[in-house]
Each structure stands twice: as C-alpha cells, then as structure tokens.
C-alpha positions as CSV (number, residue, x, y, z in Angstrom):
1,X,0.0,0.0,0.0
2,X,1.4,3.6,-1.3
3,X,1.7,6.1,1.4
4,X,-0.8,8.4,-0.6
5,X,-3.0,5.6,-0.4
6,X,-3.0,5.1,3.2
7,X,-3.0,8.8,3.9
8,X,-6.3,8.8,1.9
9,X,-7.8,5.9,3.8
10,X,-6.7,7.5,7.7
11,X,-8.4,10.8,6.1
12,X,-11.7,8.8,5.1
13,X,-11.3,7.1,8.9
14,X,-11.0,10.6,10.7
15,X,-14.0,12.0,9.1
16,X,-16.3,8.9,9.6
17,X,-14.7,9.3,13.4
18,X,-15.8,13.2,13.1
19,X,-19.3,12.8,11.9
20,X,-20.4,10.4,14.4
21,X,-18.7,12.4,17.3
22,X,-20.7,15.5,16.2
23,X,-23.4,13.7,16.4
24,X,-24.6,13.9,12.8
25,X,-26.3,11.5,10.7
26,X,-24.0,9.7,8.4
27,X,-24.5,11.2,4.9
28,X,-27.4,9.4,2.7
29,X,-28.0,9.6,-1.2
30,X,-30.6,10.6,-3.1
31,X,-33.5,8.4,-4.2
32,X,-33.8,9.7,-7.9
33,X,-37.5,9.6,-9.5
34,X,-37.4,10.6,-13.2
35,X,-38.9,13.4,-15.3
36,X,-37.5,12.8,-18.7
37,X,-34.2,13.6,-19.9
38,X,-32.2,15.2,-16.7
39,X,-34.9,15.9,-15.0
40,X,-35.5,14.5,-11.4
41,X,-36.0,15.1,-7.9
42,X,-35.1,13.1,-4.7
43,X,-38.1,11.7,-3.1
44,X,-38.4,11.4,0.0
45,X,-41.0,9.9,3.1
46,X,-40.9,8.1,6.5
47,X,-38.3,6.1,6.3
48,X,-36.3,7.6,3.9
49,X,-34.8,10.8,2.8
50,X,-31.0,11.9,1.3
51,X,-28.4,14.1,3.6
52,X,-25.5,15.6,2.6
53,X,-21.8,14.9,4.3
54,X,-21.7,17.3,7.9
55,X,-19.6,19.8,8.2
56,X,-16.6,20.2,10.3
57,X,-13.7,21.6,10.4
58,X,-10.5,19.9,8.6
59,X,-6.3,20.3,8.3
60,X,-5.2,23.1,5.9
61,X,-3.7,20.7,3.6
62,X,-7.3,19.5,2.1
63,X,-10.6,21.2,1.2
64,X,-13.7,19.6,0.9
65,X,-16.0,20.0,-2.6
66,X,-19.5,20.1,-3.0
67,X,-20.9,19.2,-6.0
68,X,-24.8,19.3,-7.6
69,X,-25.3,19.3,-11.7
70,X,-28.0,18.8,-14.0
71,X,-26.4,15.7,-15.0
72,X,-26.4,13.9,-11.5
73,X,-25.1,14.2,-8.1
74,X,-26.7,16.0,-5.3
75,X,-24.5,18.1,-2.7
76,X,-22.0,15.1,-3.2
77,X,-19.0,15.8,-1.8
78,X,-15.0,14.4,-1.9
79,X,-12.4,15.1,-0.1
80,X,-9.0,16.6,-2.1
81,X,-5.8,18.1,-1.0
82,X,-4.3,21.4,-2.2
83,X,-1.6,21.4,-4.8
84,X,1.6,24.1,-5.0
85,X,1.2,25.3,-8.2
86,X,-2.1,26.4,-10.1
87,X,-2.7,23.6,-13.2
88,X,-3.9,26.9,-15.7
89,X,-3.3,30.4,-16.1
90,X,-7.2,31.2,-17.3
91,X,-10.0,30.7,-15.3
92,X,-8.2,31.6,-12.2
93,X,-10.5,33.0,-9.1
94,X,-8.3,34.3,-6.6
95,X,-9.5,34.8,-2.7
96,X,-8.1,37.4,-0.1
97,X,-9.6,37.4,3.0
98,X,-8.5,40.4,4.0
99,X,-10.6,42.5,1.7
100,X,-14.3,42.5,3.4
101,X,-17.2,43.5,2.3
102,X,-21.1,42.7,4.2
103,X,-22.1,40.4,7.0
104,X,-24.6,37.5,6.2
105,X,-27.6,36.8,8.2
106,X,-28.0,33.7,6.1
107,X,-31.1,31.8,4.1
108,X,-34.3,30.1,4.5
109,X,-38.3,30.3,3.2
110,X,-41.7,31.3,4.2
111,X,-43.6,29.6,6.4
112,X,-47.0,30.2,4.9
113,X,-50.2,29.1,5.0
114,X,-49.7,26.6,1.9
115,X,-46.7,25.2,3.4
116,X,-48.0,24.2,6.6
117,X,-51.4,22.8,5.1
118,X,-48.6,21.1,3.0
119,X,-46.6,19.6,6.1
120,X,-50.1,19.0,8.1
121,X,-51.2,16.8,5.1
122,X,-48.0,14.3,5.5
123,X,-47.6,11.8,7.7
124,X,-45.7,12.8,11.3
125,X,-42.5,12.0,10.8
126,X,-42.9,12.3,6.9
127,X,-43.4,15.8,7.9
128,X,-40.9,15.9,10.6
129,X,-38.4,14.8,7.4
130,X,-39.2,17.7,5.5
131,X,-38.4,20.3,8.2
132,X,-35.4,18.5,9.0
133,X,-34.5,18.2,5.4
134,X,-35.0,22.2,5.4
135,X,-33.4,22.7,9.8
136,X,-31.9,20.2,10.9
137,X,-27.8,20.0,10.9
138,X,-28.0,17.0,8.7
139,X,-29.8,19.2,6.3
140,X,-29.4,22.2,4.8
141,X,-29.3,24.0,7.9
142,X,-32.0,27.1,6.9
143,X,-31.6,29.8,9.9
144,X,-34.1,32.5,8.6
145,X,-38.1,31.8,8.3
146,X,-40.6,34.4,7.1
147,X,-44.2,34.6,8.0
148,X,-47.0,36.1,6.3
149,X,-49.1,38.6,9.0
150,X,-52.4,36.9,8.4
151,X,-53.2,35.6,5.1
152,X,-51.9,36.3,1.5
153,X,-52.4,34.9,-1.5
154,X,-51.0,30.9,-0.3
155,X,-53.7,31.2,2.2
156,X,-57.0,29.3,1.4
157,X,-59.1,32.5,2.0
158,X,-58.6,35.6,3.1
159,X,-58.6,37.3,6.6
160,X,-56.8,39.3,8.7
161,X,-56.2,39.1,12.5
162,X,-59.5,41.9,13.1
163,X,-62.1,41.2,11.1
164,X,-64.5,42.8,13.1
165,X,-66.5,45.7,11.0
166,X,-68.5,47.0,14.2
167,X,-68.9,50.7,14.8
168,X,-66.8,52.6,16.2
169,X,-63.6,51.2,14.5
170,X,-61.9,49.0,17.3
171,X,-58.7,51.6,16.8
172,X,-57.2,49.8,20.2
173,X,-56.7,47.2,18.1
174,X,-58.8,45.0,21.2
175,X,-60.1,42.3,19.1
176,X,-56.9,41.4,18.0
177,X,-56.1,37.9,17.6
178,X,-54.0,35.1,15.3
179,X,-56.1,33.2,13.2
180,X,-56.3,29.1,13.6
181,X,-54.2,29.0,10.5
182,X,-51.4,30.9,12.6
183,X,-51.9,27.9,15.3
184,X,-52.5,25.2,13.4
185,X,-49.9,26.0,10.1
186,X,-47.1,28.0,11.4
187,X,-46.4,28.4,15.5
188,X,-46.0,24.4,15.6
189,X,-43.8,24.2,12.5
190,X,-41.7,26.7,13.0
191,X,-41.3,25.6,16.9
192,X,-40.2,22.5,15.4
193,X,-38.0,23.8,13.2
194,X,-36.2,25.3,15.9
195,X,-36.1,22.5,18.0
196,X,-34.2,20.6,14.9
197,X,-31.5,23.7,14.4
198,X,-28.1,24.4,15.8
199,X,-28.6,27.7,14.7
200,X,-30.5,30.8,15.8
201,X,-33.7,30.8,13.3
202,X,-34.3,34.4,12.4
203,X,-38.0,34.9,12.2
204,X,-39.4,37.9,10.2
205,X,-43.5,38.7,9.8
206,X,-44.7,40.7,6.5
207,X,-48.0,41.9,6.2
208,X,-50.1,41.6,2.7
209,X,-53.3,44.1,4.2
210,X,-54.7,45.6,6.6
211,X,-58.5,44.9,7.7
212,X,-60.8,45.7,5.2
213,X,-62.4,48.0,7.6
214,X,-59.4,50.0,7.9
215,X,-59.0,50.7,4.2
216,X,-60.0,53.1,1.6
217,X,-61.6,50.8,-0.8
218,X,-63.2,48.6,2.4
219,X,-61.8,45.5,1.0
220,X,-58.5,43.2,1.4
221,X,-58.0,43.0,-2.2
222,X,-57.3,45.5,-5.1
223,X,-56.4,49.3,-5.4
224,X,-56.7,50.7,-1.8
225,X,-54.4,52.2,1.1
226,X,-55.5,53.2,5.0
227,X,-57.9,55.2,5.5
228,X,-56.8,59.0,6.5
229,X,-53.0,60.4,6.9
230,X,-49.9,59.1,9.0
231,X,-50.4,60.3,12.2
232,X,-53.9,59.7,12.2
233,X,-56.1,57.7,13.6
234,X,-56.3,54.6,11.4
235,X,-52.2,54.9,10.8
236,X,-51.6,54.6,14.7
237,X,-54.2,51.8,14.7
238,X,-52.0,50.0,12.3
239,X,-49.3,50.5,14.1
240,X,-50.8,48.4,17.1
241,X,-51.7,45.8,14.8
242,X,-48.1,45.4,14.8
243,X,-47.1,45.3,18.0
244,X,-50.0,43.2,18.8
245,X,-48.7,40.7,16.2
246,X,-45.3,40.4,18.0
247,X,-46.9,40.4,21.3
248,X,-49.3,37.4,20.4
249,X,-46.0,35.1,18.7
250,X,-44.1,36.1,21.7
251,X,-46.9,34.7,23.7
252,X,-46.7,31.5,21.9
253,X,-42.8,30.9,22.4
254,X,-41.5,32.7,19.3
255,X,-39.2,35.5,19.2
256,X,-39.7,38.0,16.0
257,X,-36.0,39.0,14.6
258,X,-37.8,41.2,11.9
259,X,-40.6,42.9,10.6
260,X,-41.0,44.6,7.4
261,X,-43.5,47.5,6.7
262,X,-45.3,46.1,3.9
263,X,-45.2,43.1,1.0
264,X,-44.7,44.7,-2.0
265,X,-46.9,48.2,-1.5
266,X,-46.9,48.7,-5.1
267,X,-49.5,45.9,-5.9
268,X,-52.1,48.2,-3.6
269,X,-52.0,50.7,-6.1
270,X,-52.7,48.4,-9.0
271,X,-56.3,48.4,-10.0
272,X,-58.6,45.1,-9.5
273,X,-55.1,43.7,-8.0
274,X,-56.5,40.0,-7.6
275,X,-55.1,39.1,-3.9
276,X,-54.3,40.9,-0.6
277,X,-52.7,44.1,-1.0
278,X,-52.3,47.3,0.2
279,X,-50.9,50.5,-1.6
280,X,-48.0,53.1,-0.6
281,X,-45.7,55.3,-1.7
282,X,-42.5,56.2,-0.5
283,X,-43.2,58.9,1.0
284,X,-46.3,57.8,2.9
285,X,-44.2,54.7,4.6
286,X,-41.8,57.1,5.6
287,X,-44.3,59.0,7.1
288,X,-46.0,56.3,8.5
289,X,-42.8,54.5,10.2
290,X,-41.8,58.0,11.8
291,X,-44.8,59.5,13.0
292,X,-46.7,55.6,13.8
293,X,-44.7,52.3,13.9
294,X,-41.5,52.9,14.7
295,X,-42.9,54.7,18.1
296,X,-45.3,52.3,18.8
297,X,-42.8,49.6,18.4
298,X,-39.9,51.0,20.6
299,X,-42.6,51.8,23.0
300,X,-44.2,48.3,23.8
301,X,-40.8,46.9,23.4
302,X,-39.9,46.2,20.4
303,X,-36.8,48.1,19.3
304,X,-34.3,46.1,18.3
305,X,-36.5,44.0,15.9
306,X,-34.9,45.0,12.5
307,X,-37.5,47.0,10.6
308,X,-37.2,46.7,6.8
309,X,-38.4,49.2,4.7
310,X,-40.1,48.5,0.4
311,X,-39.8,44.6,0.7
312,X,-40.4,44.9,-3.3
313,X,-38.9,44.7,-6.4
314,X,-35.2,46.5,-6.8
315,X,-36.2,48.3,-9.7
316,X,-37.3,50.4,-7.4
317,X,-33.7,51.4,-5.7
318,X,-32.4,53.3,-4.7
319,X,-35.6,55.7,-5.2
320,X,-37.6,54.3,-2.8
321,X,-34.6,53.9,0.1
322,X,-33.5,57.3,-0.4
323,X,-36.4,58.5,-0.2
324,X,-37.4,57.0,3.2
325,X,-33.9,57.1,4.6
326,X,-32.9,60.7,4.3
327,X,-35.5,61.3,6.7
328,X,-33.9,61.2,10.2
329,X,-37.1,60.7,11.8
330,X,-38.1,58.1,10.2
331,X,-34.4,56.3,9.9
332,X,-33.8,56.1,13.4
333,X,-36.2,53.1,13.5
334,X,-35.1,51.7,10.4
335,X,-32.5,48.6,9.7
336,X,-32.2,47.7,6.0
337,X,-34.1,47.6,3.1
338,X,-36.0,44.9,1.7
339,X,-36.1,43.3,-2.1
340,X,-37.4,40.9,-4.2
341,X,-36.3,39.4,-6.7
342,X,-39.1,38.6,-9.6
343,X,-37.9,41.6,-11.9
344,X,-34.1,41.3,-11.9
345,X,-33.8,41.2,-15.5
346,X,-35.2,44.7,-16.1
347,X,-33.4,46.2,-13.5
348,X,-29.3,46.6,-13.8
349,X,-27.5,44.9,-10.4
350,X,-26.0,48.6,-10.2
351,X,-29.0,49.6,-7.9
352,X,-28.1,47.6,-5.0
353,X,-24.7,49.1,-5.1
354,X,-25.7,52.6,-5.6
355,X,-28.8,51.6,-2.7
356,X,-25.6,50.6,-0.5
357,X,-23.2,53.5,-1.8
358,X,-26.3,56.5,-0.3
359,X,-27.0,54.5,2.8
360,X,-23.9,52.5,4.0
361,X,-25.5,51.9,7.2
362,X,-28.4,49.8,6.3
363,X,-28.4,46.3,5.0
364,X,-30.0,44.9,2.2
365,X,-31.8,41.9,2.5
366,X,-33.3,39.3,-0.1
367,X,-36.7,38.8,1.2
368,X,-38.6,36.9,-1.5
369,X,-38.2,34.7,-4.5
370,X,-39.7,31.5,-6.5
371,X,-40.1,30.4,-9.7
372,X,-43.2,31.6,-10.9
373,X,-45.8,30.2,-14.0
374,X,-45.2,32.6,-16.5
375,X,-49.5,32.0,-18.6
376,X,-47.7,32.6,-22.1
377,X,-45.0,30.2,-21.6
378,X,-46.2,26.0,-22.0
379,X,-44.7,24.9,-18.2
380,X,-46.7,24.5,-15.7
381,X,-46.5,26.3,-11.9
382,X,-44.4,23.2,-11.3
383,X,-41.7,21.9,-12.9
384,X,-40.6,18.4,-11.3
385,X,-36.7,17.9,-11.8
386,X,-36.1,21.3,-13.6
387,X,-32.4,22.5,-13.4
388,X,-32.8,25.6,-15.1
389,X,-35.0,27.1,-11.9
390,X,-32.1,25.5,-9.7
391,X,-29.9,27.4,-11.9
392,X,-31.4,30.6,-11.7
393,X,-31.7,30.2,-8.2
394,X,-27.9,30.1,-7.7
395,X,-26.9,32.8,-10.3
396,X,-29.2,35.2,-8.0
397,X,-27.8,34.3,-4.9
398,X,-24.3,34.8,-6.3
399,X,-25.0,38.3,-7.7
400,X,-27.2,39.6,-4.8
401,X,-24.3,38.6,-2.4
402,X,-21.2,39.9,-4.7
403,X,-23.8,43.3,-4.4
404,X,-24.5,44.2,-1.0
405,X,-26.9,41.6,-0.4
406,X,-26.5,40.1,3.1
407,X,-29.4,37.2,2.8
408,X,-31.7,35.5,0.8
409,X,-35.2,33.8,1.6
410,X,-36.7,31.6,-0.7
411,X,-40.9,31.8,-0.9
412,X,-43.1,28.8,0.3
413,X,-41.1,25.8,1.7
414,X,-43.5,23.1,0.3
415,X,-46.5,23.0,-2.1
416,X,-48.4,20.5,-3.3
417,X,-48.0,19.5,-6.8
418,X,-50.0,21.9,-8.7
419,X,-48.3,24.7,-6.8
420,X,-50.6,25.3,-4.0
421,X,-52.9,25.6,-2.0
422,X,-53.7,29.4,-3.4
423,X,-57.3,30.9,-3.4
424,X,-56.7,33.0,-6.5
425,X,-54.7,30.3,-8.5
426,X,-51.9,32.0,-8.4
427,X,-49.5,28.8,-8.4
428,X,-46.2,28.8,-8.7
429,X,-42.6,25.8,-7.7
430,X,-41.3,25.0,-4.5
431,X,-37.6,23.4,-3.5
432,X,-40.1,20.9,-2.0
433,X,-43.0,19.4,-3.2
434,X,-45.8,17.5,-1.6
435,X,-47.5,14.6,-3.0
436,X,-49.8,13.9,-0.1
437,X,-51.6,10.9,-1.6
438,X,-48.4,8.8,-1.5
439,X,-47.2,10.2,2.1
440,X,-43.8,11.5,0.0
441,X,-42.0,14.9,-0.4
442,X,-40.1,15.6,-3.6
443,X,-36.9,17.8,-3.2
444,X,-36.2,19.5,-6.4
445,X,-32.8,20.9,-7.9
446,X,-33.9,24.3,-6.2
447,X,-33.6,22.9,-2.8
448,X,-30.2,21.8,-3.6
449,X,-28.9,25.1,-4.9
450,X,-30.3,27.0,-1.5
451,X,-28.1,24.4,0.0
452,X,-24.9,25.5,-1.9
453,X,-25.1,28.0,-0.2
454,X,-27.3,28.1,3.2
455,X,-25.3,25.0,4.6
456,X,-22.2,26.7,4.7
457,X,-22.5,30.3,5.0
458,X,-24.2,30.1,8.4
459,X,-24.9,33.7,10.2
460,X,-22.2,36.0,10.9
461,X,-20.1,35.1,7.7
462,X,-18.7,38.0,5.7
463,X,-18.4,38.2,2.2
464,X,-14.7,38.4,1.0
465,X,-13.1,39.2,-2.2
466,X,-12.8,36.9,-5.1
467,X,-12.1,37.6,-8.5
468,X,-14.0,35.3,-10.5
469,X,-13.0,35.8,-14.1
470,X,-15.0,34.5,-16.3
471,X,-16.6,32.4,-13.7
472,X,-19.4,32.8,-11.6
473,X,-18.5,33.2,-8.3
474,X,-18.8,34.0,-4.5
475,X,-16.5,33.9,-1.3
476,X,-17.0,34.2,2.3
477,X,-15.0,33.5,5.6
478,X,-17.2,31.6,8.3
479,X,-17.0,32.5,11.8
480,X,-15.0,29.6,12.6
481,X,-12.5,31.3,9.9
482,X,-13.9,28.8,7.3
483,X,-13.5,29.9,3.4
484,X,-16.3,29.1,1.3
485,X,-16.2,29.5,-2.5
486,X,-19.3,29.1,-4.3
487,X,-19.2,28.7,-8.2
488,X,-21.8,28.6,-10.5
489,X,-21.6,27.0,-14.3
490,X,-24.4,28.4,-16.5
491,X,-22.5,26.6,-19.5
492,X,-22.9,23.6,-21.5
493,X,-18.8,23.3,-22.1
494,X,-16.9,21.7,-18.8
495,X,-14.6,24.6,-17.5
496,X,-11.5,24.1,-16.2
497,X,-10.4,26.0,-13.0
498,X,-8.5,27.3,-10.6
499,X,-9.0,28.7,-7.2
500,X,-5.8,30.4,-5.6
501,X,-6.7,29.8,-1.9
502,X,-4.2,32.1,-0.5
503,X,-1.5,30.3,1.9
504,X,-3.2,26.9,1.3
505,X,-2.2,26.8,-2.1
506,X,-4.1,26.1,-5.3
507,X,-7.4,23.7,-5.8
508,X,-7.0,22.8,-10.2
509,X,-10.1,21.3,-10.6
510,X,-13.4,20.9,-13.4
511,X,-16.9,22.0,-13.4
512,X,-19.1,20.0,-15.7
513,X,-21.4,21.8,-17.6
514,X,-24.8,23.2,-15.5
515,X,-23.4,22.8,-12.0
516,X,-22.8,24.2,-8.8
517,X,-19.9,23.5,-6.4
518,X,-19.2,24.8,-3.0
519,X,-15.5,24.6,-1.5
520,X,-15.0,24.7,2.0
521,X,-11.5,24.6,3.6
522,X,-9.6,26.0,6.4
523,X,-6.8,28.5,6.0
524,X,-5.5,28.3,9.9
C-alpha cells in the first residue's frame, strides 16, 4: 500500500470518526425519480430521505467539494488536498480574506399558509423529514423563516387578525387575535423547526393588508391604502396591529428577529389587484414609520427587531430607500431595506450598489423569490426535476451577495403538486413538493442550490473578495475562519479552473457543464 493511499484511507477514517462524534447522521443519497431527460427530484418519506456529508472543520492541507449538476449528483462531496502550483493560467478565481465587504444573516423560506397545510397533510414523521431536510444539521441547515401577518395569496381565503367591522372602529386594536391557520400552520412548524437547528432561526413577519375596515376601498383585495393620513387615527391603529402581532407570537414561544412594513406596496396601487394588497408610496411609509410604527414599536418593546423598509422589487432602488432614509425621523427606527427578486432582469444589479453606496449603514436583505408560471409560456406552476429554476436560483444568490446583499429567503417551503394551495390560483414551484396521496415529499434541484449555499455560509459570515474571471463566483469566511467559495456554471462546455486559496495553495479542478460546487476549507 502507497503512502498516498493510506494517507487517503486514515483521512476517510477521521472524518467517519468526526461525523459520528458530532453527532450527525451519516451522509445518505438521493432516491432519484425521473422526469424525462435530466430531470428528477429526490423523493423522500418516512423512512427515507437523502443528507448531505456534515460539516466540520478539517487540516489546511485539504478542502472539501460540494458538487450538484444537471447531470447527477446532489451536494456530493469528496475530499481533495491542495496542490503548489495552479494547473492553468485562465480561469483563475483568486480569494483574499482580508478585503471585506457585508455580514450575512444567512437563508431560508416562508412559512405560509400553503406550506403548513402542506406539512399538516404528510404523515408525522414524513413531515418531521421535510423540516429536518430544510433545519436540521444533517440538512441544509435554513436559519431565517418568514411569515405572512395573516393571510396572502398561499392562504385558502382571506382574513386578517380583526375582522370585526362594528362601529366605532376598534382603533385599540382589542379584538386582535391570530387566526387558527397561525396555530394550526405556522407556530407548531416553526417551533419544530427550531427545536431541529443548531442555529438561531431568524423569524421575520410581512403583512399583505390591513382589515378591510381599515382601508380606503373597504376590501382586502385591489387598489386601496389606509384610510386617513400618518399620524392619524387609522395609521396609529396599524401601528398596534403590529405590536399586537409580535406580542401574540411572543406569547406563543417565538421570538420576532424582523418585521418589514409592507409586502410589496406597489400591488395596492394596482387596480382590480386579484389578492391581498395594500398600496403606498415612498413617502407615505416614511411618514407612516416615523410618525406611527416605529414609536409604537420601541414603545411596547420592540426596538431592536430590524424594521425593513419597500420589501419589493429592486427596480425600485435606490428611489424608494433614499427617499425614506434621508429622513432622520423616520431612519432612526429603520434597519435595511428589503427586495425581491421577480424583476431582476429589467433592473441593472447597479442599484443595490448605488442603494448601499447613499446609505452604507443599512443592509439589504433578499426577502422573496420562486419560480413563478409565467401564462404565455407552455410549463406548468411546477416543474418536477427542472435545473434551469435550480440554476437561476444560484446565479441570483451569487449576484445579490457579490452586491450588498447580506441574505436570501426563498418563498413557500412546500407545495403540493399543482403549486398550492392558493385561493386565487396564483401557483407557482417550490424546493419541496408535496404529493400527499403517497405520504412523499419531492426535493427539487432548487432545494439543492439553496443548500450550496445556506449550509455553509451560516450567520455572521462576511463576504470576502474573489475575483472570479469569467466564472461565476462568491467567497465568504465563516465564523469559525472557514472559506467558502461558491461557483456557478451556466455553460454547457466543462470549465476548467482554478482557485488560488491564499496560503493553502491552489485547488486545479473541473466544473461539468450546469453545476454548482461549493468549497470549503480552512486556512488556519
């Protein structure tokens, strides 16, 4: 036996040693179902369900890759070690840590209605799978949930947490309480979901509309806003609604990180807008969050939640930020600004730089995304096996986070296999799919590229610099002083590549075409 041989095998010893130490589960594989061509997705139930190698921290003689591709192979990962000199001169991304840029708060998905209903409609520990597929350290480790206030359109109906249309308007906001859906579909999920981390889960509430009988066109849907001005009457009642929502979780054991001011506040000015919505402008949720909500929330205790201000489209930057944040009243209760990211093709990444370059000292946060049914196009809402979405998913990421960006959350974390349950139809994918009549969930090539990157850029990470060439690329240092290098090939050619890894030396290695690989090493 060689002596590179038997180095390999005492390597392959150690880790198996590691993982079990830690306390992880050993690493399973994926149970491929077929969708034609490429396509497939790893099903999972019961007794079964795929989990990537753990993570832990190794010598600085070898790095660890993580590789997913349209081809095959899911978060698989080897073990290589570093080599003195670089194998090419082209296709070199080179890493220095000591250039910094944002802090990460890290990745997850919404808790919604549809996705509880989802969960509720599995089996219990089929269920229990999917969150720890999603939580869990064996998984891929999701440390940010985000929660509808009420219902929106992934709700079966709508309501809000006062429906009460008596007169006078209840204005104290005193017969405030969560719906069933909240206790049934979300506080038990998510308390799982933090039972299964080893990370703090980052909770953040959005709310789609106010009660009809506090808006101008008396309805939860369509073109309306509050009734009256901020500062009034109606805007301080809103306000409570608020406070009363964070009070109310509290009460149920769950601990509100965030809260932005409004989903998407353009769709409220959109006539016949088909689900819950209500309509602002800049100016007016300036207004509002100065004179209204950000007193009402530092008053009942509430100040260091992280208020987020446009939670829409970043077309809209760095208008809409600079509008609201040149306003010392109303910044001074303000912690970053929110996007989404459904029209990123018609607006140039340049925005988020120039949103960060006015107002350095407020973060930027991905807040929303999915993959939604576009009615001209012949796909369906769901697309089982699809890399493309996978795909898309990652190039996002990477060009959010190379811009400012210090998180991403995904949109529903399961659906069922039309895309819903919706009450307007308005279906769309999910990294996990539900098929409910065959107690089985259905992780799609989206789920694995959130895991390129949410399993190993955990909270706290900063983004470093990396020039990537003619790559697509991403690099951050851990915590623990961990280097993570994300690359992303959109090609159909392999590509070959190097990483200069500072004092390590070099990883010389190929990315097949449509891929995604995540290195992780230690540099002390």
């Amino acid at each position: 036996m060689g002596g590179q041989e038997l180095n390999e095998k005492m390597i392959v010893f150690v880790i198996l040693l590691s993982i079990l130490s830690l306390g992880y589960t050993l690493p399973t594989f994926c149970n491929q179902r077929s969708f034609g061509g490429n396509s497939f997705v790893c099903v999972c139930n019961a007794s079964y369900c795929d989990y990537p190698e753990g993570v832990y921290k190794r010598g600085k003689t070898v790095y660890a890759q993580y590789q997913s591709a349209a081809q095959g192979g899911r978060l698989t990962q080897i073990i290589y070690y570093f080599e003195e000199m670089a194998a090419i001169q082209s296709n070199v991304i080179k890493i220095n840590k000591n250039v910094t840029y944002q802090k990460i708060f890290g990745f997850g998905g919404a808790m919604t209605d549809a996705a509880g209903i989802n969960i509720a409609s599995l089996s219990n520990q089929t269920g229990d799978n999917l969150l720890k597929a999603y939580f869990s350290k064996d998984g891929i480790e999701y440390n940010i949930a985000r929660i509808p206030m009420a219902s929106c359109d992934f709700s079966t109906h709508p309501y809000s947490y006062n429906d009460n249309n008596d007169s006078p308007p209840d204005y104290n906001q005193t017969k405030f309480s969560l719906a069933k859906e909240d206790l049934k579909y979300k506080v038990p999920y998510l308390k799982r979901a933090q039972e299964l981390s080893n990370r703090t889960l980052l909770i953040f509430g959005s709310p789609w509309s106010a009660p009809a009988w506090m808006k101008t066109n008396n309805n939860m849907t369509g073109q309306g806003t509050l009734k009256g001005q901020p500062g009034g009457s109606y805007y301080k009642s809103w306000a409570q609604y608020f406070v009363k929502f964070l009070d109310a979780y509290r009460e149920q054991g769950l601990k509100l990180w965030g809260l932005t001011a409004q989903n998407e506040p353009t769709d409220g000015n959109i006539a016949n807008f088909t689900f819950q919505a209500m309509g602002w402008t800049p100016q007016q949720q300036r207004d509002f969050i100065k004179l209204d909500l950000g007193p009402a929330l530092h008053q009942g205790g509430y100040k260091d939640v992280k208020l987020m201000v446009l939670d829409d489209q970043r077309l809209l930057l760095p208008y809409w930020a600079d509008i609201v944040l040149s306003d010392p009243g109303a910044r001074q209760y303000i912690s970053g600004v929110a996007v989404h990211w459904y029209l990123d093709a018609l607006a140039p990444v340049g925005s988020l730089d120039l949103t960060h370059k006015n107002n350095p000292d407020f973060f930027i946060f991905g807040t929303e995304a999915c993959a939604v049914h576009i009615p001209l196009l012949p796909f369906p809402p769901v697309l089982l096996g699809d890399w493309a979405r996978a795909q898309k998913y990652a190039h996002d990421i990477i060009q959010d986070l190379n811009h400012w960006v210090t998180g991403w959350t995904d949109w529903n974390l399961a659906l069922d296999m039309k895309g819903g349950p919706n009450w307007v139809k308005n279906y769309v994918d999910s990294p996990i799919i539900v098929n409910a009549a065959n107690d089985e969930f259905y992780k799609q090539p989206m789920f694995y590229a959130m895991g390129h990157f949410s399993k190993f850029i955990p909270e706290g990470s900063v983004r470093i610099e990396a020039s990537c060439g003619s790559l697509e690329c991403v690099a951050v240092q851990r915590p623990d002083n961990g280097i993570v290098v994300v690359v992303l090939n959109r090609d159909y050619k392999e590509v070959m590549m190097t990483i200069a890894a500072e004092d390590n030396g070099y990883i010389n290695q190929k990315i097949p075409p449509f891929s995604i690989q995540t290195y992780l090493y230690w540099s002390e």
